[in-house]
N, C-alpha and C positions, 0 to 999 in steps of 0.2 A: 566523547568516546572516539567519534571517527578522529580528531585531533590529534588525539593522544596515539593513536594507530600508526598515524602519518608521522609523527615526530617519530615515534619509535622505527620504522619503515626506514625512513633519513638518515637516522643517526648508525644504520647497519652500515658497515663496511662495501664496498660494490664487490670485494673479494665474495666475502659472507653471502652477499645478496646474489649473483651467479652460481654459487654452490648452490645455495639451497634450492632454487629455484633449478637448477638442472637436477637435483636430485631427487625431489616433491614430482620435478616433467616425469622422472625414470619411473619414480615410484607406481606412479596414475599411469602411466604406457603398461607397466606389466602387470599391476591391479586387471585394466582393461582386457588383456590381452590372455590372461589367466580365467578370468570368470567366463568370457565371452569364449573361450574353446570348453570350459567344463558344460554351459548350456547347450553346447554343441553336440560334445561328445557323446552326455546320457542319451539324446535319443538315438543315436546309432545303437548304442551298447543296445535299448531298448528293443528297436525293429530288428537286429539280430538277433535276441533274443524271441521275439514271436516268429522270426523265419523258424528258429528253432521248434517252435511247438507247435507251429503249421505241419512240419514234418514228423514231431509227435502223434499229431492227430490222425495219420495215416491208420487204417484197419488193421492191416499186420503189426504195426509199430504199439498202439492198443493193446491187440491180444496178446503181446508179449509181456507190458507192464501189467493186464490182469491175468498169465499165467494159462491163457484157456488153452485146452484139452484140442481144439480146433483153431490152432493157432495156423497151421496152414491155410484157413478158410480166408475166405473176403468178408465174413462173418464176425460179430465181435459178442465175444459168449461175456458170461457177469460172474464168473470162479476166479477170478484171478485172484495175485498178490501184489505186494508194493513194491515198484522199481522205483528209478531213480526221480521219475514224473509224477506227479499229484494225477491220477484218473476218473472222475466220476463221471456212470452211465446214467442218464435220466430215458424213461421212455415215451412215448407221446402224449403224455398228458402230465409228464415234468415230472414224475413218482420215480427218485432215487431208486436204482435199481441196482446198483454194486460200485465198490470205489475200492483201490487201490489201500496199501498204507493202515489195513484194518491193526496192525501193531504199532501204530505211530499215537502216541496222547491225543485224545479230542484238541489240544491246546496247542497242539503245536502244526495241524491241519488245517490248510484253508476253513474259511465260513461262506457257502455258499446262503444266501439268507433267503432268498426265494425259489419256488418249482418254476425250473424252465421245462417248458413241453415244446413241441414245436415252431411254433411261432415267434417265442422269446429267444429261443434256439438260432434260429434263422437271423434275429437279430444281433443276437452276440456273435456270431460268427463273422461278422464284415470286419471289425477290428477289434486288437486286443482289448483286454481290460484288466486293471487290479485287483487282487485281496487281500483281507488281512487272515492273520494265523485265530487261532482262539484268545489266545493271549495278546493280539495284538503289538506283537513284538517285531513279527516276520512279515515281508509283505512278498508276495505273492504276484507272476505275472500270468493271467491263465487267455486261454481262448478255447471257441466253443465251437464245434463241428458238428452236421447233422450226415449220421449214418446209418447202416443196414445192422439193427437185430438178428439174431441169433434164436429164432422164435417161430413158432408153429404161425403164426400170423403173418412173420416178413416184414412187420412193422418198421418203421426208420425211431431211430432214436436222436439223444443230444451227446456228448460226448466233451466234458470241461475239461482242459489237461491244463496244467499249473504247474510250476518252476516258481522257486524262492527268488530272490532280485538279490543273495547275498553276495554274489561275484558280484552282480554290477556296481553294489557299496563299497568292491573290493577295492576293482581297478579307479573310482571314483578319488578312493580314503588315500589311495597309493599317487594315485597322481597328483592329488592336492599335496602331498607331502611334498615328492619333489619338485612340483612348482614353487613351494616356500619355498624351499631349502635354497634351489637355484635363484629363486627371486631376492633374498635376502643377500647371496653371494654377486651375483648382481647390480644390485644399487649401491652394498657396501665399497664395491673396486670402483665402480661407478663414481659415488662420491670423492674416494680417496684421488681418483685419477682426476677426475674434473676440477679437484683444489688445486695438484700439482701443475695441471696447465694453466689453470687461470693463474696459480702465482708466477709461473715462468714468465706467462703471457703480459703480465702486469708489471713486470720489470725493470721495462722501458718507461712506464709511465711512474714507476716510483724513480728512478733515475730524471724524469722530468720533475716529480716532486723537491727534490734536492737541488737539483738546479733552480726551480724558481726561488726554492729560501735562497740561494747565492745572491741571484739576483737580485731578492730582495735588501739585501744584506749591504748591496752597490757592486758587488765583482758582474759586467755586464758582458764580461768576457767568454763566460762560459757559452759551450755549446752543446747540443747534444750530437752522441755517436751516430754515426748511417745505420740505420736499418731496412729491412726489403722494402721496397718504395712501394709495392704494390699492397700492403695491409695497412690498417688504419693507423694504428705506433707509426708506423713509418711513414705516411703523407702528416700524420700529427708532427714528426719530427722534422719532416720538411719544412712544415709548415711555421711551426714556432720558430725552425734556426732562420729563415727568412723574416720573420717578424723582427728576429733578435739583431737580423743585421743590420734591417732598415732602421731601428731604435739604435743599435749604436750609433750608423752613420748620422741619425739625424740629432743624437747627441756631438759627437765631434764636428758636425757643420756647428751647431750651435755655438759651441766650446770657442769655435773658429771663430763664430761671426761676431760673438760679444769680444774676441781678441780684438778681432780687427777694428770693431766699434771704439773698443776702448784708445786704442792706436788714431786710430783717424779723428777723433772726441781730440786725444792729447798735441795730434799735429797740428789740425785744425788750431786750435786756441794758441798753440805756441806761435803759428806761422801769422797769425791774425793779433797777437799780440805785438812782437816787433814793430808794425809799421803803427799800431796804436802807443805803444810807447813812446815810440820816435815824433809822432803829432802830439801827443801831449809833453815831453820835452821840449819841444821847439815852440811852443804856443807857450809854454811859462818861462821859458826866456824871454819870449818878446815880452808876456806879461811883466817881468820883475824888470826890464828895462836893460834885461845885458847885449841886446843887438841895440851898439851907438851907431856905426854907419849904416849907410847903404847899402852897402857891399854886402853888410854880415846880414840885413834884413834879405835883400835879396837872395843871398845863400837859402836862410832857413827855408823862407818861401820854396825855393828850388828842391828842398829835402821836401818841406812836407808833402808838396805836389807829387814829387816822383814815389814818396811813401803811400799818399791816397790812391794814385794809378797802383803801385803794387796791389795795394790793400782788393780794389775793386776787381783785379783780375784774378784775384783766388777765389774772392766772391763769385764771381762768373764763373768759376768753375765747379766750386762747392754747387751751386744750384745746380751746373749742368748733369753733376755726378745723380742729386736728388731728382731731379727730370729722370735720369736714365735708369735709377733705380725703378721709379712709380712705373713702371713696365708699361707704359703709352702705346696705346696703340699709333704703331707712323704709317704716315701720310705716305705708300707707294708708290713708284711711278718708273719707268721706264728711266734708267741713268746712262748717258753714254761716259766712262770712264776719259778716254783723250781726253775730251775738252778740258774737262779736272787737272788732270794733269797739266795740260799746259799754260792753265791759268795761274796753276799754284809755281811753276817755273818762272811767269813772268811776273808775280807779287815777290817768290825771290831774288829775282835781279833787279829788281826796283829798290828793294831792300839793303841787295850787297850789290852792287854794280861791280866787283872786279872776280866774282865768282862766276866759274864758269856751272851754268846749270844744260842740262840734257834731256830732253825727253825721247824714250824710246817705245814705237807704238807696235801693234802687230803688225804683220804682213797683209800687204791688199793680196786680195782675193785676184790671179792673174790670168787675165780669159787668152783670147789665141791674139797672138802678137799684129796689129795694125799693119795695113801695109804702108810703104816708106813715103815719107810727102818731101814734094823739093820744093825748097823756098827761095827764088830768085836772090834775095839779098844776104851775103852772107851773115852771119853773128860778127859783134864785135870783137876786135882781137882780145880784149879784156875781159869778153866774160868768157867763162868755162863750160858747157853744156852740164844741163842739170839734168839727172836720171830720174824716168818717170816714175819708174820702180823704188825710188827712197821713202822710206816711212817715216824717219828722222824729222822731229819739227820745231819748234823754240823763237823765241823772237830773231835772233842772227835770221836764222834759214830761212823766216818770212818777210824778213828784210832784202836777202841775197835775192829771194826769187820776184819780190815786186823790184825792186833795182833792174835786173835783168830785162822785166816785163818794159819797163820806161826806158830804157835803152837800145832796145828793139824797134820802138815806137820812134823814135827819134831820126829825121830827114837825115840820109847820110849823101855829101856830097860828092862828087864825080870827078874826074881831071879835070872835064869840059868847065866845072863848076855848078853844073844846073843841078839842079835838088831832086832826088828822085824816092818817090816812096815805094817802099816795095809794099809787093802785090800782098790782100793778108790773106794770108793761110791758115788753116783750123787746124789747129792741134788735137793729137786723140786725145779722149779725157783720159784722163787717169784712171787706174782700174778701183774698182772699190777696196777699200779696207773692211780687214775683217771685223766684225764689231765685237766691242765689250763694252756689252748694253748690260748693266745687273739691274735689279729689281731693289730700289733704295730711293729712301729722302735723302736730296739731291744736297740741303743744307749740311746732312748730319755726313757726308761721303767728306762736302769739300773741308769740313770740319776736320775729319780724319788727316786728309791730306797736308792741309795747314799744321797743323799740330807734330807731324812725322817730318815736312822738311822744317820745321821750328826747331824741334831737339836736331836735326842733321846740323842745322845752320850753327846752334849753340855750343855744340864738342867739336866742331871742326874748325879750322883756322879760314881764316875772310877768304883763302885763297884758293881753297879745297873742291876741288870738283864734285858736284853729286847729279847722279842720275833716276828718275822720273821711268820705269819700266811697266809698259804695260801688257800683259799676256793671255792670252786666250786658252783651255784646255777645253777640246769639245768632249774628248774619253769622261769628265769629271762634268761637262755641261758648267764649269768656275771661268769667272774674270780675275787674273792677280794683275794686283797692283805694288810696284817694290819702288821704295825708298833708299838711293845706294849712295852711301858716303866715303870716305878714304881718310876717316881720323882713325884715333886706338883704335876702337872695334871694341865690343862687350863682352867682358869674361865669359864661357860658359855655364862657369855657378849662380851667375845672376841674369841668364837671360829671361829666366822665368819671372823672377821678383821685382823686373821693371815696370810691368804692368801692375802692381800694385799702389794703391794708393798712399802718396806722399813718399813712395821708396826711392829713394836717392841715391847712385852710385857715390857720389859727394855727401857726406855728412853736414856741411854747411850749409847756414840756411841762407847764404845770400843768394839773392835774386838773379844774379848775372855770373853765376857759377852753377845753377842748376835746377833753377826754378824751386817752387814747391815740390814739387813730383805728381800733378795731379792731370799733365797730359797725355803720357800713354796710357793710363786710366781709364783716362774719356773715351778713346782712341778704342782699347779693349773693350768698353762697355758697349761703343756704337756697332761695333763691328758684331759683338755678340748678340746684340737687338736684331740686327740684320740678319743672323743665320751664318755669319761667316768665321773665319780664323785669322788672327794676327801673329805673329812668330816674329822674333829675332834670330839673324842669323852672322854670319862675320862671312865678310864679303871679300873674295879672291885677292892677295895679294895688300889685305890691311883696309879693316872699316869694318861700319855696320851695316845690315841689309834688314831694311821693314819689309816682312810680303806681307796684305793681305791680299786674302780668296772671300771672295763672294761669289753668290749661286746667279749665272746667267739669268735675264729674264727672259729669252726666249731662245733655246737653241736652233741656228741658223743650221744650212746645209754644210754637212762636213763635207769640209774639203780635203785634193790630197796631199796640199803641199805642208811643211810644218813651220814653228812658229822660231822666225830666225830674226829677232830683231835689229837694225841697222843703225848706229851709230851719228847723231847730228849734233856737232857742239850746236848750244844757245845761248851762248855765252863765249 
C-alpha cells in the first residue's frame, strides 16, 4: 500500500505536485485560522453578554422589567411584567416569589430546576451560567444577584435574570458564512495563481527539457538563454551551459586528438616504412646476386647504413615525443642559459666551419667605473684594446682574447736589446652579467637548443649567419632565448602548424630536404613541460626568429639599466 502511494506520488507532475501542495498549505492556513478566531470570538460575544445582565441585575433596572409600583425605590417589589430580560425573584429560602414573562408559554421560558435561597444564590452569582428553554430549543445566558426585598422583614433575596444566546448564534452563523465564502474565494485564486506562476516559473526548465532531447538527439550545440543569475533556473542555466561547454570542448579535443593520432599513426609508418623498404631492397639484391662489383656492394652498403641512421633517428624521436607525452615528472635544477648557448654555437661551427655563428648575452650588471691603472709596457701595436663592457662571446672572441692575453705575456725587447718584462698589473674584473638562470632539465634545454639551430642550419644556406640571443625581462621574472637566421623566413599562415607533429613546410619526405617534422615538436613539448612558450617569428630584414621564454628560477635584484645586447661574430 505504502508502494503503490509512493509510485503514484512520483508519477504526479512537479507542476501538479507544487499546486496542490500550496493549495492543501492554503487550505489548512485558513481552516486554522478560521476555527481558531470563531473559539475566540464566542467567549467575548459571551462575557459581553453577562457584562450585559450584570447591569440588568441592578434594582432599578429589576423593577422596571417587573413593572413595580416602587420603581423609584432601591427596593425590588414581585408585581411586575415581562420585558425584554427573563427575571426571576427567589426569597431567602429559594421559594419562587414572581418572574417576569407570566404571558410567555411554560416552553419557551427558562428551566430553573432547583430553589436557590441564599447561599446557592451567593454561589451563582460569582460567574455566569447556562439554560435551557422548556422545549429545549432556546438556550439561555442567566446570572444570579442577591438583593433587598420589598417586605415587612427587609429580607435580601436571589434575583436570576436571563437573555436568550440567539444573537450570539447570530453573529456566530453570520461569520462562519463569510468566512466560507471568503475562504473558498481564497484558495480558488489561490490555486489558479499558484498554477500560473509555477508554469511561467517552469519554463526555463521545460526549455531545458527540449534542449536535453537535442542533445540527446547529437546537436551539442545548443544552449540555454541567460536568465536572472541570482534564482535557481538561472545558476541551473549557468550551470548546465558550463557543463555544456566543457562537454563540447572535450568533445572537439577528442575529435582533435584521435585526428592527430590517426595523422601521426599514418606519418609515422610512412616515414618508418621508406627506410625499411630501402633495407629490404638492397639486402635482396645483394641476396639475388645483382651487386657483381665492389663498388655496387659498397654503394648499397652505403644506402643501407645511411637508411638505418635515418630509420634510428626518428625512432629517437618517436620515443622522445612518448617520454614527453607520459608527463614525467623532471629532474629541476637551477640552468644558466649562456653556457647553452654557447655550446650549441660551438657544435655549429664544428658542424659548418664556414658559417658565421653569434651569440648574444645580457648586459653585465655595471657597478661604479674602476679607477684607471697604468701599465708600464705599452700593448702591441697589433692588438686592439678589448671593452670590458662587451657581452658578445663565440669561439673567435675567446680565441681574440686568449691571443691577446699570450701576447701580453710575451718579453718585448728594447733598442738596448735587453728583455724587459713589464711590471703585472691586475686588471678590474669584469662586472658581473646579468643572469638567465631558469628553472629546467639542463638535458631537455640543450636539447631544445640543438634542435632550433638544426632546422636554422637546415633552410639556410652553409653561409648564412645565425645568431644565439639571450634576454632577461625582470617585469615578466622570464629568460628568452632566440634562435635568428637570415633564410626565407616562415610564412605567417604556418607559423602555428610547425610545431606540429611530422608537419612539413616541404611536402617531401626526404631526409635532407626537411627531416621528418618531429623537431619542433620535441622543442614544443619540452618547452610546454617546462611552463614556457615557443613562437615563431620573421626576423628583420628576411629569416626566421625561434624565441623561447622560460620562468626565471630566481629573480635577482632589478637593475636600472635595460637589456641592449652587443653584437660578437663567432665565427
Amino acid at each position: 500500500m505504502h508502494e503503490s502511494l509512493v509510485e503514484k506520488w512520483n508519477s504526479v507532475s512537479l507542476r501538479t505536485k507544487i499546486t496542490g501542495v500550496t493549495v492543501l498549505m492554503l487550505t489548512l492556513g485558513l481552516l486554522v485560522s478560521g476555527i481558531g478566531t470563531m473559539a475566540m470570538l464566542k467567549p467575548v460575544l459571551i462575557n459581553q453578554l453577562d457584562s450585559q445582565l450584570q447591569v440588568a441585575s441592578q434594582p432599578n433596572n429589576l423593577n422596571s422589567c417587573l413593572a413595580s409600583t416602587t420603581s423609584g425605590s432601591d427596593k425590588v417589589a414581585s408585581n411586575g411584567t415581562s420585558c425584554a430580560y427573563f427575571v426571576a425573584l427567589y426569597d431567602a429560602d429559594g421559594q419562587l416569589i414572581a418572574h417576569n414573562w407570566k404571558n410567555e408559554p411554560a416552553s419557551s421560558r427558562p428551566v430553573i430546576d432547583k430553589s436557590i435561597d441564599l447561599i446557592t444564590g451567593r454561589a451563582m452569582s460569582r460567574q455566569g451560567f447556562d439554560l435551557m428553554s422548556g422545549d429545549e430549543q432556546t438556550v439561555y445566558r442567566a446570572a444570579a444577584t442577591i438583593v433587598p426585598l420589598n417586605s415587612p422583614e427587609g429580607a435580601n433575596g436571589t434575583a436570576v435574570v436571563a437573555a436568550p444566546t440567539r444573537q450570539i448564534d447570530t453573529v456566530m452563523s453570520s461569520y462562519l458564512a463569510i468566512f466560507l465564502g471568503f475562504g473558498i474565494l481564497v484558495v480558488t485564486v489561490g490555486a489558479a495563481l499558484t498554477r500560473m506562476l509555477v508554469t511561467t516559473t517552469f519554463v526555463p526548465l521545460r526549455e531545458v527539457e527540449r534542449m536535453a532531447a537535442e542533445i540527446a538527439d547529437g546537436d551539442f550545440s545548443q544552449r540555454l538563454a541567460g536568465a536572472t543569475p541570482n534564482t535557481e533556473v538561472g545558476r541551473l542555466n549557468r550551470s548546465l551551459n558550463t557543463m555544456l561547454n566543457r562537454i563540447d570542448r572535450a568533445f572537439r579535443d577528442r575529435a582533435r586528438t584521435i585526428e592527430q593520432m590517426r595523422r601521426f599513426v599514418g606519418d609515422a609508418s610512412h616515414e618508418l616504412r621508406t627506410p625499411l623498404v630501402s633495407l629490404r631492397g638492397y639486402a635482396e639484391l645483394y641476396r639475388m646476386g645483382a651487386l657483381q662489383t665492389p663498388e655496387e656492394v659498397a654503394q648499397a652498403m652505403d644506402r643501407i647504413e645511411r637508411e638505418a641512421i635515418r630509420m634510428g633517428v626518428l625512432v629517437e624521436d618517436l620515443l622522445e615525443l612518448a617520454r614527453l607525452d607520459e608527463t614525467k615528472p623532471l629532474e629541476l635544477a637551477p640552468v644558466d642559459l649562456v653556457p647553452i648557448a654557447r655550446d650549441a654555437a660551438l657544435d655549429a661551427m664544428a658542424s659548418s666551419p664556414e658559417r658565421r655563428v653569434t651569440v648574444l648575452t645580457p648586459e653585465p650588471i655595471m657597478a661604479a667605473p674602476p679607477p684607471p691603472l697604468e701599465v708600464e709596457a705599452a700593448p702591441p701595436a697589433d692588438t686592439k684594446p678589448q671593452s670590458s663592457a662587451s657581452t658578445a662571446t663565440g669561439p673567435i672572441a675567446f680565441a681574440g682574447a686568449t691571443l691577446a692575453r699570450l701576447r701580453s705575456r710575451r718579453p718585448r725587447k728594447q733598442d738596448t736589446g735587453e728583455v724587459q718584462v713589464p711590471a703585472p698589473a691586475t686588471a678590474p674584473p669584469p662586472p658581473p652579467a646579468d643572469p638567465a638562470i631558469v628553472l629546467a632539465e639542463e638535458n631537455k634545454i640543450r636539447q631544445v637548443v640543438t634542435n632550433l639551430m638544426g632546422n636554422a642550419m637546415r633552410f639556410t644556406d652553409a653561409d648564412s649567419p645565425i645568431e644565439i640571443r639571450v634576454q632577461v625581462n625582470h617585469q615578466t621574472d622570464r629568460a628568452v632565448l632566440e634562435v635568428i637566421d637570415h633564410g626565407e623566413g616562415i610564412p605567417p599562415q604556418i607559423r602555428e602548424k610547425i610545431f606540429q607533429r611530422f608537419w612539413r613546410a616541404d611536402t617531401s619526405r626526404a631526409r635532407e630536404t626537411g627531416g621528418s617534422g618531429l623537431g619542433l615538436a620535441i622543442v614544443s613539448s619540452i618547452i610546454a613541460a617546462h611552463d614556457g612558450t615557443v613562437e615563431a617569428d620573421e626576423t628583420p630584414g628576411g629569416g626566421a626568429t625561434f624565441r623561447v621564454s622560460l620562468p626565471l628560477a630566481a629573480s635577482p635584484d632589478p637593475q636600472p639599466q635595460q637589456l641592449s645586447p652587443e653584437r660578437s661574430p663567432a665565427a
